[in-house]
N, CA, C and O atoms as CSV, one atom per row, in Angstrom:
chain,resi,resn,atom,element,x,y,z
A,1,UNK,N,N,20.396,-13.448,-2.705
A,1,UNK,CA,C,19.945,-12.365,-1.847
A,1,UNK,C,C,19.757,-11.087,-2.668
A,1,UNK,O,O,18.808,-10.361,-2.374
A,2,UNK,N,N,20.500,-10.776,-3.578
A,2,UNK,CA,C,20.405,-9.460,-4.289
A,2,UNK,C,C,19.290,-9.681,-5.256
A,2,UNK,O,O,18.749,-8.620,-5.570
A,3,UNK,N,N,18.701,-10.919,-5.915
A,3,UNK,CA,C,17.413,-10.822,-6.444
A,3,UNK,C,C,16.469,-10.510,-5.310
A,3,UNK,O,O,15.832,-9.487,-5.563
A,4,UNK,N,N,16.256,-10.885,-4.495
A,4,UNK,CA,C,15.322,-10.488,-3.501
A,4,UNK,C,C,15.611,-9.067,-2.799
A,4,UNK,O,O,15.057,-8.352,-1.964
A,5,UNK,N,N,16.554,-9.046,-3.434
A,5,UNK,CA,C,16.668,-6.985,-2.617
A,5,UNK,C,C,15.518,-6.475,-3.398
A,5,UNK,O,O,14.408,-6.075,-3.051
A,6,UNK,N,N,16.391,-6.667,-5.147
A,6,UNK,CA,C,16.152,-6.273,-6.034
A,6,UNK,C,C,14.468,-6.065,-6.553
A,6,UNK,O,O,13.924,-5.149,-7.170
A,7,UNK,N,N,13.852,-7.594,-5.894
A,7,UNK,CA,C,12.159,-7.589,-6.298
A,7,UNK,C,C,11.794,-6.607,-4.970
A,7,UNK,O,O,10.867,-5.926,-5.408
A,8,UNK,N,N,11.989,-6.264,-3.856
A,8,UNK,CA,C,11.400,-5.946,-2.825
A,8,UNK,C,C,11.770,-4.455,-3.493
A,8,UNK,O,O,10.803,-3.737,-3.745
A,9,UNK,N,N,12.867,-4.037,-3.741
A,9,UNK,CA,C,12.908,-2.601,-3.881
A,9,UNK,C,C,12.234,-1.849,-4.810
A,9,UNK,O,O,11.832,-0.691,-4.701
A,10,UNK,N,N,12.119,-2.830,-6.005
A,10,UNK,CA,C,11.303,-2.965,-6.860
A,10,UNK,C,C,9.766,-2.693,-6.766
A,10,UNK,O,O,9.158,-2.021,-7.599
A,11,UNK,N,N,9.338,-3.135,-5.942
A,11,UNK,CA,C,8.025,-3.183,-4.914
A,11,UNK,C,C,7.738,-2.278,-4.643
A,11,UNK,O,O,6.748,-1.680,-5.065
A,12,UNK,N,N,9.020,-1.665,-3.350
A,12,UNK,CA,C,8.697,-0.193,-2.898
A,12,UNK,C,C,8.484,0.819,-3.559
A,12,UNK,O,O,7.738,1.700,-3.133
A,13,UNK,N,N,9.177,0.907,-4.887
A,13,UNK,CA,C,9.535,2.266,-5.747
A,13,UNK,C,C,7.681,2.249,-6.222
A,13,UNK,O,O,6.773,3.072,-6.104
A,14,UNK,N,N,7.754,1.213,-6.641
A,14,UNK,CA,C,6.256,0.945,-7.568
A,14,UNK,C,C,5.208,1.858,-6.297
A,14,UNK,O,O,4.723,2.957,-6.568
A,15,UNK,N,N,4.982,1.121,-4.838
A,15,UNK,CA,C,3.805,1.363,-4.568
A,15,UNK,C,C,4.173,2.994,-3.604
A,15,UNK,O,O,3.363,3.782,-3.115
A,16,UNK,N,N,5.175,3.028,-3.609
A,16,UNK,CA,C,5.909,4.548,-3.111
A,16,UNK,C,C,5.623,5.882,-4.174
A,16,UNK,O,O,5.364,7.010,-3.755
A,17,UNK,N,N,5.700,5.598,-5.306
A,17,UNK,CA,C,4.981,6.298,-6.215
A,17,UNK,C,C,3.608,6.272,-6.610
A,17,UNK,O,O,2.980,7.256,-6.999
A,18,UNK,N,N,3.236,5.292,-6.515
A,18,UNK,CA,C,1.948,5.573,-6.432
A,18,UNK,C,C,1.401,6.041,-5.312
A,18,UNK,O,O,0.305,6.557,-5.530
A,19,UNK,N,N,1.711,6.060,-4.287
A,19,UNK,CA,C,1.246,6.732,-2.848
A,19,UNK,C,C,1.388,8.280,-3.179
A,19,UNK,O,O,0.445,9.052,-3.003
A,20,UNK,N,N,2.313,8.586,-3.546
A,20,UNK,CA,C,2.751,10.477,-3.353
A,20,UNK,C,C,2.157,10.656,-4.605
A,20,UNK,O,O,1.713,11.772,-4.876
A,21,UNK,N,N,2.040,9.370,-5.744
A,21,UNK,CA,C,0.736,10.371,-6.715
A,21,UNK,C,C,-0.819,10.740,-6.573
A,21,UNK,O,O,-1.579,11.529,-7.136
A,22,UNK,N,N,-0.928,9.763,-5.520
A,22,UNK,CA,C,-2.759,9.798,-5.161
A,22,UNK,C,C,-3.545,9.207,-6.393
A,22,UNK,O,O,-4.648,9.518,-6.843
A,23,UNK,N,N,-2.407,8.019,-6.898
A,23,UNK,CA,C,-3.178,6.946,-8.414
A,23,UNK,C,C,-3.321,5.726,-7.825
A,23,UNK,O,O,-2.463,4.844,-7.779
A,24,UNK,N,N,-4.450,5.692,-7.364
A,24,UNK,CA,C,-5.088,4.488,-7.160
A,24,UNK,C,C,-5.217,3.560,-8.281
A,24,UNK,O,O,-5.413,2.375,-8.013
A,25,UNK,N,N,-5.149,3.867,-9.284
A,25,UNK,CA,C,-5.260,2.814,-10.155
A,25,UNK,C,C,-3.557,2.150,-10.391
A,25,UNK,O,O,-3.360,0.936,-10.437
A,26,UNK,N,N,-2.950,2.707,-10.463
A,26,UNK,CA,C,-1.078,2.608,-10.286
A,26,UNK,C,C,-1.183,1.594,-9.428
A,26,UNK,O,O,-0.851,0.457,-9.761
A,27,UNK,N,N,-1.833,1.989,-7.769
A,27,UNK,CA,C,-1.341,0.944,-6.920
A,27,UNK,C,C,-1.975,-0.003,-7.192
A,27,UNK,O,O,-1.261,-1.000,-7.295
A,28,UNK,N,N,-3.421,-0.252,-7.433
A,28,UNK,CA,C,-4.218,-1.783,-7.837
A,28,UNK,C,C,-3.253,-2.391,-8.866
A,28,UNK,O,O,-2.918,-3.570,-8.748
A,29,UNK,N,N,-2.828,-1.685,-9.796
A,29,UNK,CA,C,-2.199,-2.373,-10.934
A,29,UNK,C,C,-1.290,-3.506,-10.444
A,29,UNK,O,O,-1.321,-4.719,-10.651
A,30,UNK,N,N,-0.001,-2.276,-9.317
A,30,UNK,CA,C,0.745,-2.725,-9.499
A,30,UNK,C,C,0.544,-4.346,-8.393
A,30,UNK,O,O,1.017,-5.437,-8.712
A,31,UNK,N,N,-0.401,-4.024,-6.893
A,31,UNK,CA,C,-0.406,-5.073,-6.295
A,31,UNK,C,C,-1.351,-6.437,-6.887
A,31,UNK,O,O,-1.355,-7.490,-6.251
A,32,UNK,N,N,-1.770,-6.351,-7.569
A,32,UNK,CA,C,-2.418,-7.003,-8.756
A,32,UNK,C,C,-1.061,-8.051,-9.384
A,32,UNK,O,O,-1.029,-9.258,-9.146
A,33,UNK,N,N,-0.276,-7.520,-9.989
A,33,UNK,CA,C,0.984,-7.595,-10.430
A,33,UNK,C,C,1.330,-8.697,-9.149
A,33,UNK,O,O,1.045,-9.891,-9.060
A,34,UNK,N,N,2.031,-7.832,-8.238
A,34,UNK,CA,C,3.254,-8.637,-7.235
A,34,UNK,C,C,2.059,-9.490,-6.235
A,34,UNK,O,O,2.477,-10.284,-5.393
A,35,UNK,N,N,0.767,-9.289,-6.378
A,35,UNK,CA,C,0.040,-10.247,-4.781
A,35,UNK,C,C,-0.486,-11.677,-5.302
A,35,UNK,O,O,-0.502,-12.763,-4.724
A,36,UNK,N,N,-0.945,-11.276,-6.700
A,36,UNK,CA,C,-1.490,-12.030,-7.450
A,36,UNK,C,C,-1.311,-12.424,-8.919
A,36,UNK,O,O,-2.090,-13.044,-9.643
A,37,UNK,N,N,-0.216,-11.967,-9.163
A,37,UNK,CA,C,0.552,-12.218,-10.571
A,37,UNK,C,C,-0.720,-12.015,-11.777
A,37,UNK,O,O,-0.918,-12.756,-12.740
A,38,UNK,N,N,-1.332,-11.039,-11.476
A,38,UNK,CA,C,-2.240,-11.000,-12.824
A,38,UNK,C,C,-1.820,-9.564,-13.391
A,38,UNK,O,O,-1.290,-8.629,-12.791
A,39,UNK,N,N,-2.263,-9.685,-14.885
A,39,UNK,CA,C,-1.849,-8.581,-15.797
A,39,UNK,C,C,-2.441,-7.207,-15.715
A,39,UNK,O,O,-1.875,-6.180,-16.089
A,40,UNK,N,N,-3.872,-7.305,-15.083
A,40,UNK,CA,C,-4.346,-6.161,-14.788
A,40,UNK,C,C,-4.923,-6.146,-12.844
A,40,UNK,O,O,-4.727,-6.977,-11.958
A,41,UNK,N,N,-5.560,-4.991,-12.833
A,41,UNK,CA,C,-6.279,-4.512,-11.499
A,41,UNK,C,C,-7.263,-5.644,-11.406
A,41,UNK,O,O,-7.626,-6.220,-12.432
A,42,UNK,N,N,-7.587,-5.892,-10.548
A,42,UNK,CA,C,-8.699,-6.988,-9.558
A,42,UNK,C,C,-9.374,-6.127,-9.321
A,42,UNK,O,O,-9.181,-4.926,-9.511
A,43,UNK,N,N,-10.279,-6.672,-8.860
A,43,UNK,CA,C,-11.280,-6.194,-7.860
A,43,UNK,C,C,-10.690,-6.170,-6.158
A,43,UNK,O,O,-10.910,-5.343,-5.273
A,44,UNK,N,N,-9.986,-7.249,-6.145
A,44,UNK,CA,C,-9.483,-7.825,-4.648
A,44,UNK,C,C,-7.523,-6.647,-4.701
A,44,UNK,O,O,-6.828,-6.242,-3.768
A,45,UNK,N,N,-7.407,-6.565,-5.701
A,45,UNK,CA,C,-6.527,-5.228,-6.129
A,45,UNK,C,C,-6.795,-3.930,-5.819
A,45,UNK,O,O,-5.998,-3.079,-5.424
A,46,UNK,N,N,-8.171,-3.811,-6.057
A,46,UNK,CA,C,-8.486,-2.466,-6.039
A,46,UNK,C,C,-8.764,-2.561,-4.539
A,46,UNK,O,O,-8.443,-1.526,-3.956
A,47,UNK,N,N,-9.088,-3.169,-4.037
A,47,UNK,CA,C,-9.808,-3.428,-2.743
A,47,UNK,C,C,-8.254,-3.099,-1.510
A,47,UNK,O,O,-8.286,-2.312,-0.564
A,48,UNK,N,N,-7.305,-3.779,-1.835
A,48,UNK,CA,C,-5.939,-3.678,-1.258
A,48,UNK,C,C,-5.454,-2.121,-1.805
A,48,UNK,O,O,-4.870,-1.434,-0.967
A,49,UNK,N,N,-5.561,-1.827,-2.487
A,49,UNK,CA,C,-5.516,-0.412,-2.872
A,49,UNK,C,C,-5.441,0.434,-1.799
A,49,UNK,O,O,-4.610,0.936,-1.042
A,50,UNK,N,N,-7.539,0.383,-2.185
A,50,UNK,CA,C,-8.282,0.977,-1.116
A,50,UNK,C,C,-7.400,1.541,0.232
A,50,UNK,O,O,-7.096,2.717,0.432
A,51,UNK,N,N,-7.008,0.132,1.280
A,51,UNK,CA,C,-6.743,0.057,2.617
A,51,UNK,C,C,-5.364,0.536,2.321
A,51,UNK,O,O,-5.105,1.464,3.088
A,52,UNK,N,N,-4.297,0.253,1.451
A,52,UNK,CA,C,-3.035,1.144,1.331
A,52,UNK,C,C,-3.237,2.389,1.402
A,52,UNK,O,O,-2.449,3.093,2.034
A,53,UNK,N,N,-4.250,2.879,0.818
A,53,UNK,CA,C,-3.798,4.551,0.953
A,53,UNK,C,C,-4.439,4.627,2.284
A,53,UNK,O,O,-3.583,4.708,3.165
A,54,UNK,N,N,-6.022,4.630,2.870
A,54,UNK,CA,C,-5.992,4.664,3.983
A,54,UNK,C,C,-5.183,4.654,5.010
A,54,UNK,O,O,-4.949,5.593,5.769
A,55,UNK,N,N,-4.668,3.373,5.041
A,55,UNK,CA,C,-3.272,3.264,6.179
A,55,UNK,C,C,-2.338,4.373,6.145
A,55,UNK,O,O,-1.955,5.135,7.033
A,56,UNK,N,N,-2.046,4.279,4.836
A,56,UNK,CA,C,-0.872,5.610,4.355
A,56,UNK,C,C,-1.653,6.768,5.212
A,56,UNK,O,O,-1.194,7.178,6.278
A,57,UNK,N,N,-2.819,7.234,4.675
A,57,UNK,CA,C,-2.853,8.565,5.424
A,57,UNK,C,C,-3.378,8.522,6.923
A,57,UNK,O,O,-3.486,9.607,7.494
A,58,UNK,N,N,-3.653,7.579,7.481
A,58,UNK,CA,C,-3.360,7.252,8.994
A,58,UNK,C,C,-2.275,7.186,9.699
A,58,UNK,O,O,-2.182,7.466,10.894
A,59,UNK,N,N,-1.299,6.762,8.885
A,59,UNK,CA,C,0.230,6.550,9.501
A,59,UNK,C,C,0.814,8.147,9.364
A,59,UNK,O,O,1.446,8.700,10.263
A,60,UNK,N,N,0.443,8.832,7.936
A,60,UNK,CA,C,0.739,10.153,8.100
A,60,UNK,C,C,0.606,11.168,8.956
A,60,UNK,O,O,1.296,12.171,9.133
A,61,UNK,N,N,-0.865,10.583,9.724
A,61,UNK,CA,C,-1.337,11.694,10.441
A,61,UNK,C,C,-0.474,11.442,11.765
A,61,UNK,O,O,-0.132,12.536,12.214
A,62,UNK,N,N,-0.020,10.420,12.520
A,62,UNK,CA,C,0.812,10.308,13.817
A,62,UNK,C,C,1.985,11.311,13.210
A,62,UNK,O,O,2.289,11.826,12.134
A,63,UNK,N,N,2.535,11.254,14.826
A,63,UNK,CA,C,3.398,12.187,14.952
A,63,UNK,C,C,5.109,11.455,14.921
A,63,UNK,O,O,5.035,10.445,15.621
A,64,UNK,N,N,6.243,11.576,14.494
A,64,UNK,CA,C,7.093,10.896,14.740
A,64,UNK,C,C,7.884,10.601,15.938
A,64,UNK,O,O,8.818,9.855,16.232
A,65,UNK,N,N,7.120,11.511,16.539
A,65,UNK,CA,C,7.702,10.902,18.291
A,65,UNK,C,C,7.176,9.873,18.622
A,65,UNK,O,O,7.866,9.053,19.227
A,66,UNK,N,N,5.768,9.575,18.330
A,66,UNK,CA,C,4.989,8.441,18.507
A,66,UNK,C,C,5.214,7.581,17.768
A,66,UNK,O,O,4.701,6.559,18.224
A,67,UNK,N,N,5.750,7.376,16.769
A,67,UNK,CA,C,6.946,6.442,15.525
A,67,UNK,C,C,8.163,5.795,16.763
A,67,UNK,O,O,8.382,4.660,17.186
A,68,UNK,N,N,8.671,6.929,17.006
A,68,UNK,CA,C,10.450,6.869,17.378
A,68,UNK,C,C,9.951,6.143,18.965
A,68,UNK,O,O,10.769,5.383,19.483
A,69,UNK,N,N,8.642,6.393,19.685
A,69,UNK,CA,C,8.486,5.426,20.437
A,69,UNK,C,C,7.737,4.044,20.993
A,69,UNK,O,O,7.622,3.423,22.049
A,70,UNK,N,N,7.193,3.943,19.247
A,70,UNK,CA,C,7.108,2.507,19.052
A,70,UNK,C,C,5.525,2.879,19.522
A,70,UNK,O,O,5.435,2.388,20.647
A,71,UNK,N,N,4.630,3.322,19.287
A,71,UNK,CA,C,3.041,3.870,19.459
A,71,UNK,C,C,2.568,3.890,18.088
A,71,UNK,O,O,2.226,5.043,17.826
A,72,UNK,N,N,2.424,3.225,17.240
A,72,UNK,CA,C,2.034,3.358,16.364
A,72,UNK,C,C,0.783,2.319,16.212
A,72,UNK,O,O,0.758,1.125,16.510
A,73,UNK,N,N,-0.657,3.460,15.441
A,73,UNK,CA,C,-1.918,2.760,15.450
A,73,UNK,C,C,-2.199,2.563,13.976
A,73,UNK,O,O,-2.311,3.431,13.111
A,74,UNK,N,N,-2.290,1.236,13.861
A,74,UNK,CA,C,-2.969,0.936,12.927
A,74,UNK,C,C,-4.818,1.002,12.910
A,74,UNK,O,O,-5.490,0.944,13.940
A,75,UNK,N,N,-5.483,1.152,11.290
A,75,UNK,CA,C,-7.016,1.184,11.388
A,75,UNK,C,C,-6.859,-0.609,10.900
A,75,UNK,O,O,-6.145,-1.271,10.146
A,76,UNK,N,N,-7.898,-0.824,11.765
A,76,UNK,CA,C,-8.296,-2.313,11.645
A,76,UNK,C,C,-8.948,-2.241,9.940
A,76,UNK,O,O,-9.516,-1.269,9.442
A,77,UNK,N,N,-8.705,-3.384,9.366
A,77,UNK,CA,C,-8.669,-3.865,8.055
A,77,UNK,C,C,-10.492,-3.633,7.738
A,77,UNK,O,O,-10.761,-3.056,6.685
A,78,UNK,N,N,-11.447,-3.993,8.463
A,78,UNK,CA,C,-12.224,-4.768,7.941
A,78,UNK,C,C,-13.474,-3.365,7.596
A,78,UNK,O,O,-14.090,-2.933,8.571
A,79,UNK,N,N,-13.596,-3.097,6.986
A,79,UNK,CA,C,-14.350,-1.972,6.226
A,79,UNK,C,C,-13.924,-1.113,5.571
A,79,UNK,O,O,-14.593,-0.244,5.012
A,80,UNK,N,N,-12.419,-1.272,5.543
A,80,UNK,CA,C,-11.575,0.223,4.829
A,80,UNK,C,C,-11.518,0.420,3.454
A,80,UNK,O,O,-11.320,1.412,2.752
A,81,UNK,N,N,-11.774,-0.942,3.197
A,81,UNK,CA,C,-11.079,-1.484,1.589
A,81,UNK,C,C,-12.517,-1.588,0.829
A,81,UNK,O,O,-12.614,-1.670,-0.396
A,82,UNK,N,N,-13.836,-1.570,1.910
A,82,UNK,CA,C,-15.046,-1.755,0.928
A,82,UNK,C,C,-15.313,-0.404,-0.036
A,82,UNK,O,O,-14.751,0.670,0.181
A,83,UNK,N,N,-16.190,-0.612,-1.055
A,83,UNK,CA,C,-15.732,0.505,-1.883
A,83,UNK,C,C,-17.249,1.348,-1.649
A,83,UNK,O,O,-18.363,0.902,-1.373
A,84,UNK,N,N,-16.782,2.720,-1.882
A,84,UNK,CA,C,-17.863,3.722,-1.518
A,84,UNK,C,C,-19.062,3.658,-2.052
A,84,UNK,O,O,-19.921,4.482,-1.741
């Protein structure tokens, strides 16, 4: 159980920093890394990227009352991640 804390927390720190840096290339790297065990960024990396920060700053924009009562909107997946 404590290896699996250990990879998950591991996880968080990685894509938690890359969120509050606004390095998209950090996060492709790293989910590149843990989704798909490859050494560098994908395309399908960069693409998951993409929709992480999106989400991130969608989830930012609710309010935490709307958190604390379980209202929380996700943006549907399917155009977020295509690239500009």
């Amino acid at each position: 159980v404590r290896g699996l804390w250990e990879a998950f927390h591991g996880r968080a720190i990685a894509y938690e920093a890359a969120l509050d840096a606004g390095d998209h290339a950090a996060m492709a790297t790293s989910l590149a890394r843990n989704v798909w065990r490859a050494d560098a960024a994908t395309e399908a990396a960069e693409r998951l990227a993409r929709i992480s920060f999106a989400q991130a700053e969608n989830l930012q924009s609710q309010g935490f009352a709307q958190f604390l009562a379980g209202k929380v909107d996700f943006l549907a997946a399917e155009g977020i991640g295509d690239a500009a």
